[in-house]
Steps between C-alpha positions, in 0.01 A plus 500: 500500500856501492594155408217579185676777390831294499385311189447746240302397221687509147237401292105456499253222369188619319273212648255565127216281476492211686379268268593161326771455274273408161282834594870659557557466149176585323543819707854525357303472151246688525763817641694447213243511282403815663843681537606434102135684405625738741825601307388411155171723564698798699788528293267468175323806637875699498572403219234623296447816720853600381529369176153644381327822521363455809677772662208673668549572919258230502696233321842628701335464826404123372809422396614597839236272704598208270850545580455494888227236403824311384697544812249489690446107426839452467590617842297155605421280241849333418599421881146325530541299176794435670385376847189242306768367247802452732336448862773686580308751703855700675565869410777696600471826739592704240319351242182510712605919551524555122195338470293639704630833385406449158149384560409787751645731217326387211208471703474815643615639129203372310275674805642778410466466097135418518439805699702714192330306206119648726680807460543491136135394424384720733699802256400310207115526593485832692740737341524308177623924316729526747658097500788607289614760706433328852647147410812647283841265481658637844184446671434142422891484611428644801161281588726180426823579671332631842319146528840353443699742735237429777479130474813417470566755836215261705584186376892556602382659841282144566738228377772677726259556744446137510839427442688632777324264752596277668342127336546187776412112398226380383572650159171395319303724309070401503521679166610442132734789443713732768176708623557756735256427785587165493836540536460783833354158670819338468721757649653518856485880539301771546223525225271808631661767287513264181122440547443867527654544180342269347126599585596895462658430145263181385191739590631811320588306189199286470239785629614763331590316105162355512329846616695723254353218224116500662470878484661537149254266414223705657597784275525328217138305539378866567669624171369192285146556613533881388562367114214521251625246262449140574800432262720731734361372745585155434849585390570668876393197649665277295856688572424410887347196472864308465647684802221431708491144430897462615441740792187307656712150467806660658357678755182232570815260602688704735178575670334183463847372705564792761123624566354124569325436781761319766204192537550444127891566488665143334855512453479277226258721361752782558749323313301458157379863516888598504589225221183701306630838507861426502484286230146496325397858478906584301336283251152643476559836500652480100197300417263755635666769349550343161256281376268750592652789353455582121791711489706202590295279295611685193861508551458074523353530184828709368750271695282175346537694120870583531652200649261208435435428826179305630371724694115566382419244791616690785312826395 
């Protein structure tokens, strides 16, 4: 052990997908393709969220999620570009710190934002008199900077966590990005406390977001049902039917990859569900709640009327 720990490792190699070089680059491709919907779709939503009327708690709490969205995919999609294009698969230690600090930030962050947008269509529906009052400016403050407080706290707790052990040759990552259970394997030290951490703070998070979200929904099914008119009706479901659609493809990945069966665990497998909601879902999310939304769908219209811009296609 003590002629490992002589060698300390100074930089680590994200092994990706080990594929061949022509598949290399229609992977590179098809990522880019990916990551510039990604940014053009994300900070379209911003920009008309702030440069419209849609000012609404609704629309604020969007603009949020779109953001982190943004950072979200950012925190892994450029390094990965990197790695098919270059070959060059070699990332520094600190570079592999910062990364994995952003990406358990973000993610954790837009946990954390799906369970505050339930919130607000669970005021909309239920206490729809009172949705003024509840969801006023300081309170929609409030619901965005605690997620932000919070996951910025865990993230920096697990990335030094990780961090201040000790890492000994080989210095090969089985993943495509700096991952945090992957990188515990490589260490020389002492890893029971980290793992602790890690299943105390991974279960709270991912139990109780998705909870808080199922039993807002539970009310809000129960309020829906209570409505005489099938137009009102209608209207309440539509308002959830976009959030619901972004929470069952986030959430249906993270368990689809941490609650399958050990038999059926592929690493491989493990891999492309991380590319998919690292990278895929950021550019999803401003489709679902666009193109689907009329509100949005109008303010195309005015953007396509005011500057001339082709835009009746994307609606």
């Amino acid at each position: 052990m003590a002629e490992r720990n002589s060698t300390r490792v100074t930089e680590f190699i994200p092994l990706g997908f080990s594929i061949h070089r022509k598949l290399d680059l229609i992977l590179f491709l098809l990522i880019l393709v990916v990551y510039t919907l990604t940014l053009v779709g994300n900070f379209g939503m911003i920009s008309l969220i702030q440069l419209d009327v849609l000012h609404t708690p609704m629309y604020f709490f969007l603009s949020n999620l779109a953001f982190v969205d943004l950072c979200y995919s950012s925190s892994i999609a450029p390094e990965f570009l990197e790695t098919l294009l270059t070959q060059c698969r070699s990332i520094s230690f600190y570079a592999c710190a910062t990364q994995l600090g952003f990406f358990l930030n973000f993610l954790i962050l837009e946990m954390f934002l799906l369970v505050v947008m339930a919130y607000d269509h669970y005021v909309t529906i239920c206490s729809p008199l009172l949705y003024r009052v509840i969801m006023s400016q300081k309170a929609c403050m409030q619901l965005v900077v605690g997620p932000y407080l919070y996951s910025f706290s865990v993230a920096l707790l697990h990335t030094a966590g990780t961090f201040q052990l000790i890492y000994c040759d080989p210095n090969t990552i089985n993943h495509v990005y700096c991952d945090d259970i992957t990188l515990i394997a490589l260490t020389c030290s002492d890893t029971s406390l980290k793992e602790v951490l890690i299943f105390i703070f991974a279960g709270f998070n991912m139990v109780s977001s998705l909870t808080t979200i199922l039993i807002s929904y539970l009310y809000i099914v129960a309020a829906i049902l209570r409505i005489q008119s099938t137009d009102w009706r209608y209207k309440a479901f539509s308002i959830c039917a976009l959030h619901l659609t972004a929470v069952t493809i986030f959430y249906g990945t993270l368990i689809f990859m941490y609650l399958q069966p050990k038999s059926n665990y592929s690493l491989d497998t493990d891999k492309m569900a991380s590319v998919f909601y690292t990278i895929i879902i950021p550019m999803l999310n401003p489709m679902i709640y666009s193109f689907r939304n009329q509100e949005v769908k109008n303010v195309f219209g005015k953007v396509e009327k005011c500057y001339g811009l082709p835009l009746t296609n994307f609606k």
